[in-house]
C-alpha positions in Angstrom: -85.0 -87.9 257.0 -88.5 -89.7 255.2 -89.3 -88.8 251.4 -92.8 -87.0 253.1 -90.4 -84.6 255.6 -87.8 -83.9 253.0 -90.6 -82.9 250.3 -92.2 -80.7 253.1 -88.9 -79.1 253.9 -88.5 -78.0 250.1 -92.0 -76.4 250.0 -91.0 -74.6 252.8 -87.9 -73.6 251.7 -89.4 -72.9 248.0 -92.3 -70.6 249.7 -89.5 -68.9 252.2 -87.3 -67.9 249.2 -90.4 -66.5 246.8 -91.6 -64.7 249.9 -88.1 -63.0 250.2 -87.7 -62.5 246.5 -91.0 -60.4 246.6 -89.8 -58.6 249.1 -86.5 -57.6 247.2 -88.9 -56.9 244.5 -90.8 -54.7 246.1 -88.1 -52.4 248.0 -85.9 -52.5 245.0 -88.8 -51.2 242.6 -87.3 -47.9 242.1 -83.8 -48.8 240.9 -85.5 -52.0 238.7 -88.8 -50.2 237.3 -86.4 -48.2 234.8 -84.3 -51.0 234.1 -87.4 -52.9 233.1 -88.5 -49.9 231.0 -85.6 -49.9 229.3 -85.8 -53.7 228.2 -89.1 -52.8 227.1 -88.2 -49.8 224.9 -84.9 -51.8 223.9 -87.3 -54.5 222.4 -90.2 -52.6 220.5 -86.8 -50.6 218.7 -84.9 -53.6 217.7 -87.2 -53.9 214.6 -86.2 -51.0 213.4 -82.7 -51.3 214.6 -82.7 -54.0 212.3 -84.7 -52.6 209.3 -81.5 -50.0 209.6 -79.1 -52.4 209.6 -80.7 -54.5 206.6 -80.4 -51.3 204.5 -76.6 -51.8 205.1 -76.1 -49.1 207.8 -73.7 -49.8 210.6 -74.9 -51.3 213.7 -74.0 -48.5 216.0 -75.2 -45.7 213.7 -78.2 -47.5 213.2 -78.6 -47.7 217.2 -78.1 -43.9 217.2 -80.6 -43.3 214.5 -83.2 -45.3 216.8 -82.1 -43.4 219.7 -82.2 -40.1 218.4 -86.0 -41.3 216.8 -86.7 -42.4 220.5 -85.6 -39.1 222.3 -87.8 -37.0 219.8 -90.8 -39.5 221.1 -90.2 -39.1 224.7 -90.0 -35.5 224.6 -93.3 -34.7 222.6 -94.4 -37.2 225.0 -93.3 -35.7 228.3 -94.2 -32.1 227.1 -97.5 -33.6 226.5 -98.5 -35.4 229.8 -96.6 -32.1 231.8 -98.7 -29.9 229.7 -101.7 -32.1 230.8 -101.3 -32.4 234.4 -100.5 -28.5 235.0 -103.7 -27.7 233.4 -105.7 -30.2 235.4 -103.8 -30.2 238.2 -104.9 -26.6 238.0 -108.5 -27.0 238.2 -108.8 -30.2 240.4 -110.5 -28.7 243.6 -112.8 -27.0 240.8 -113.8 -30.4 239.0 -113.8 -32.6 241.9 -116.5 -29.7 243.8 -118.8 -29.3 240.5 -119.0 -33.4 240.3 -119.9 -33.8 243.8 -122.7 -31.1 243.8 -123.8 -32.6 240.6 -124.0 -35.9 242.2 -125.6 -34.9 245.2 -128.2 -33.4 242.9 -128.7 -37.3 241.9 -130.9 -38.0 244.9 -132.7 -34.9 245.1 -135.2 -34.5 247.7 -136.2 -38.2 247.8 -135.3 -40.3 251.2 -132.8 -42.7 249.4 -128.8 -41.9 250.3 -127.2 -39.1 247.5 -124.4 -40.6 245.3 -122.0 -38.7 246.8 -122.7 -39.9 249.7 -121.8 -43.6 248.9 -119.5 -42.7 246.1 -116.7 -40.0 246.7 -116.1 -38.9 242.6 -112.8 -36.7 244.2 -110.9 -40.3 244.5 -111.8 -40.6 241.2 -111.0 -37.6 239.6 -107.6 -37.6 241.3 -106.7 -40.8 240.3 -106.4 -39.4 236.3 -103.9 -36.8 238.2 -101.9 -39.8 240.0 -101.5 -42.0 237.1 -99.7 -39.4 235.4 -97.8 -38.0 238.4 -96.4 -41.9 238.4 -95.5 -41.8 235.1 -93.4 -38.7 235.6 -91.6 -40.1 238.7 -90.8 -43.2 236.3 -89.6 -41.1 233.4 -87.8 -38.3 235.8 -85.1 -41.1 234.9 -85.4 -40.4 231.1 -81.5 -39.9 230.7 -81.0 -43.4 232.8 -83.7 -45.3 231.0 -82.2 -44.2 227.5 -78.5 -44.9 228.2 -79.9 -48.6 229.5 -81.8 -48.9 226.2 -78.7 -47.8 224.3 -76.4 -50.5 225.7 -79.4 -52.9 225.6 -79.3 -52.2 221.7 -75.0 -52.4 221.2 -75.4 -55.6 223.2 -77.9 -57.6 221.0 -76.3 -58.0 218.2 -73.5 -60.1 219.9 -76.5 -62.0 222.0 -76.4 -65.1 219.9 -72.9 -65.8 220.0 -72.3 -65.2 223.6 -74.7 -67.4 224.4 -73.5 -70.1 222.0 -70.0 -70.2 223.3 -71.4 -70.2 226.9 -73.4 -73.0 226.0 -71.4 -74.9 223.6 -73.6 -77.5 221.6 -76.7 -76.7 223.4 -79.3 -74.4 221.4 -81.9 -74.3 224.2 -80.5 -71.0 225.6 -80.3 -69.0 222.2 -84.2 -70.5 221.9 -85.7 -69.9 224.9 -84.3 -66.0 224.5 -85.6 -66.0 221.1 -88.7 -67.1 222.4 -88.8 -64.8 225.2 -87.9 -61.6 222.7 -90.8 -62.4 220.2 -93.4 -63.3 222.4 -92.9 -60.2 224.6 -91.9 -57.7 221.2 -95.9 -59.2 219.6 -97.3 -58.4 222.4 -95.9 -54.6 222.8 -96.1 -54.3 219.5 -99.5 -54.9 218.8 -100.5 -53.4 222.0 -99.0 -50.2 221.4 -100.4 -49.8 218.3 -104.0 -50.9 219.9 -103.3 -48.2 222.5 -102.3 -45.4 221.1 -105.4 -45.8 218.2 -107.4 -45.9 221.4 -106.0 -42.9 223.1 -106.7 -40.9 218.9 -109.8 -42.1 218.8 -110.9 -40.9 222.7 -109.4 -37.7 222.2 -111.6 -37.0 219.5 -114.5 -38.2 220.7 -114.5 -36.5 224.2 -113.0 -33.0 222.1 -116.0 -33.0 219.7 -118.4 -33.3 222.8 -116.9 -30.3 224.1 -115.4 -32.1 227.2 -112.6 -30.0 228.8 -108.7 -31.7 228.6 -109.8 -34.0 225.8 -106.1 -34.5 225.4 -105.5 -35.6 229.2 -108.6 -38.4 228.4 -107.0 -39.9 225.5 -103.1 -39.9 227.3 -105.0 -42.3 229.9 -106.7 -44.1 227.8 -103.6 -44.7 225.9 -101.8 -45.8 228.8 -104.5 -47.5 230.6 -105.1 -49.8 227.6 -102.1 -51.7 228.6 -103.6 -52.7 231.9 -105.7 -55.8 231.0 -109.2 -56.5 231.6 -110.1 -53.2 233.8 -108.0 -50.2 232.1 -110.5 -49.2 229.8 -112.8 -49.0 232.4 -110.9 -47.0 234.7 -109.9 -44.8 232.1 -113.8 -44.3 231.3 -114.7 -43.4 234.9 -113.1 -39.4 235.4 -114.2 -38.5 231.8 -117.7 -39.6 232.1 -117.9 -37.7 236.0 -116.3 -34.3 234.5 -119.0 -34.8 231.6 -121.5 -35.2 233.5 -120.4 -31.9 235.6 -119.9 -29.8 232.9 -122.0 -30.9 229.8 -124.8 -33.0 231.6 -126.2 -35.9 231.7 -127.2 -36.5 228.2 -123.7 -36.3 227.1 -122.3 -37.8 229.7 -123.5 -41.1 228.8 -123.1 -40.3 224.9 -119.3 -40.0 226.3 -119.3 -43.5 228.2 -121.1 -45.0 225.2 -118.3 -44.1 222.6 -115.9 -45.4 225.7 -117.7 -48.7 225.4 -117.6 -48.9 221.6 -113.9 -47.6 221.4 -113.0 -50.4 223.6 -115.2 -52.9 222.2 -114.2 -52.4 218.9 -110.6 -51.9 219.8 -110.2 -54.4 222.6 -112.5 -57.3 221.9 -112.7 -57.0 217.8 -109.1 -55.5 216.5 -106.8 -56.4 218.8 -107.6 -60.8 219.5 -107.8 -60.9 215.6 -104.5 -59.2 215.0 -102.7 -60.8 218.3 -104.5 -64.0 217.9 -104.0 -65.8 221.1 -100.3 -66.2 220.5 -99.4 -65.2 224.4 -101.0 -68.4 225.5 -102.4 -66.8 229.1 -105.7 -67.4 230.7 -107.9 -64.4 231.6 -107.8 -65.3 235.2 -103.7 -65.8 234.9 -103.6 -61.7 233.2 -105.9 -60.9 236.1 -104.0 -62.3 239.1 -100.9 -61.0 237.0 -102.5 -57.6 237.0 -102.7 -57.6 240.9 -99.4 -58.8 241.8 -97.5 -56.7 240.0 -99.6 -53.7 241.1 -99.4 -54.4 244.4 -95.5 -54.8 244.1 -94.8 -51.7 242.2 -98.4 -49.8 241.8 -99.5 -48.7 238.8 -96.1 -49.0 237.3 -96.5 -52.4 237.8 -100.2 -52.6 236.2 -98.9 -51.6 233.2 -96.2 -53.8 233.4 -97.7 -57.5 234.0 -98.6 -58.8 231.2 -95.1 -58.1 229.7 -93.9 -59.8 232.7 -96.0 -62.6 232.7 -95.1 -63.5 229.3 -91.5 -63.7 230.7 -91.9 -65.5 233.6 -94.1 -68.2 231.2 -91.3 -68.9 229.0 -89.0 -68.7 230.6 -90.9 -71.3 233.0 -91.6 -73.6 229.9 -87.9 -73.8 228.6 -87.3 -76.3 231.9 -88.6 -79.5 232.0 -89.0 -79.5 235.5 -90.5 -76.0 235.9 -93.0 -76.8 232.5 -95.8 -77.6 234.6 -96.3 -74.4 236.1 
């Protein structure tokens, strides 16, 4: 067999094993999205797994201090976004027919098409309602994704060494795992700091406009904010429709003004200062990211990529033959 035909039979073979591999991906999403979370979780606490253990407190007490500290967050959290989606769940038929009469008031008497017409604000006000109904089927497995995280934690300690007796001499595995762990704990880190200040600071600003479920608004724009490039917007979208239902339109775009300068300030001041661009990703990279791994595992997967493709990049660039990907 020619250099030409050989070459061509590897691309093949190379495209016939990613497509298969995506495929696994995709019907294995439920069993690998809490595992995933887990690793996650497991690396935002091991700072503070190890700020325990520098104040000489034993490893596994200090994991059970972090997990005890971790259930306590989960469950304000979860009784939170189940308080959230029972009251708007509640009132969606309500909010999604005031919107659509208010819309259709848009175009008035004139000959041009109503809004609701071309625009159905029900898709829109539903989706706050699925994103949180997705989140719930991914933490339903709470007790899973926090026994993970636990053995995640035991195991870390003893990382280092396994890997140097598996790879005796050679200290590219112990780096490339370092390198992996504190690109993808920067990130989190500072992205869930970004997050959640953008979720406080939405909450208060739709709350003293008098918006109804201010505290539904700021849980997806907290969790939004991980999904790069269009969250924020999305997030935006059902607030400023309700407003505009319920207060008007004045307020309505007083509300989608302070969700521009939350996010501008937040998004495109704060958070490239503070991150810097350590990640090393190209905006188109984070938005190609953004749809594969939505399209492999919805919006579980949104919120996911960038983590992801963090991983995938270093992981890539520890190889000398895979570096130039």
């Amino acid at each position: 067999m020619t250099t030409p035909d050989r070459s061509r039979q590897n691309v093949l073979l190379t495209l016939a094993c990613l497509v298969v591999v995506v495929a696994g991906l995709k019907a294995a999403g439920s069993v690998l999205l809490p595992f995933l979370l887990s690793i996650l979780i497991a690396v935002l606490a091991m700072p503070l797994v190890r700020w325990l253990q520098g104040m000489r407190i034993p490893a596994t007490l200090a994991v059970g201090l972090t997990v005890i500290i971790l259930v306590g967050l989960f469950t304000g959290f979860g009784v939170i976004v189940g308080t959230s989606i029972n009251e708007f769940s509640a009132k969606l038929p309500e909010h999604q027919a005031a919107v659509q009469a208010k819309l259709d008031q848009i175009g008035g008497e004139s000959s041009l098409p109503k809004v609701g017409e071309w625009f159905d604000p029900g898709k829109a006000m539903a989706f706050a309602g699925k994103v949180l109904n997705e989140l719930v089927g991914v933490v339903s497995n709470l007790f899973l994704i926090l026994l993970t995280t636990v053995f995640i934690l035991l195991e870390a300690a003893g990382v280092p060494a396994k890997l140097r007796a598996a790879f005796p001499g050679d200290e590219d595995p112990l780096a490339k795992a370092s390198a992996v762990g504190r690109s993808v704990q920067a990130y989190l880190g500072v992205k869930t700091l970004m997050s959640l200040g953008t979720g406080v600071c939405v909450t208060i600003m739709v709350g003293s406009m008098g918006l109804s479920h201010a505290v539904l608004w700021g849980l997806i724009a907290f969790l939004l904010n991980y999904v790069p490039s269009i969250g924020s917007i999305i997030a935006a979208l059902p607030a400023v429709l309700l407003a505009l239902a319920e207060l008007g339109p004045g307020k309505a775009l007083a509300i989608l003004i302070g969700f521009l300068v939350i996010n501008t300030v937040i998004g495109n001041v704060l958070e490239p200062r503070i991150m810097g661009r350590k990640l090393g990703l190209s905006p188109l990279v984070v938005f190609l990211s953004l749809i594969f791994w939505g399209w492999v595992w919805g919006y579980a997967g949104m919120l996911l990529s960038v983590p992801l493709t963090v991983m995938v990049k270093v992981i890539l660039e520890g190889r000398e033959g895979t570096r130039w990907i």
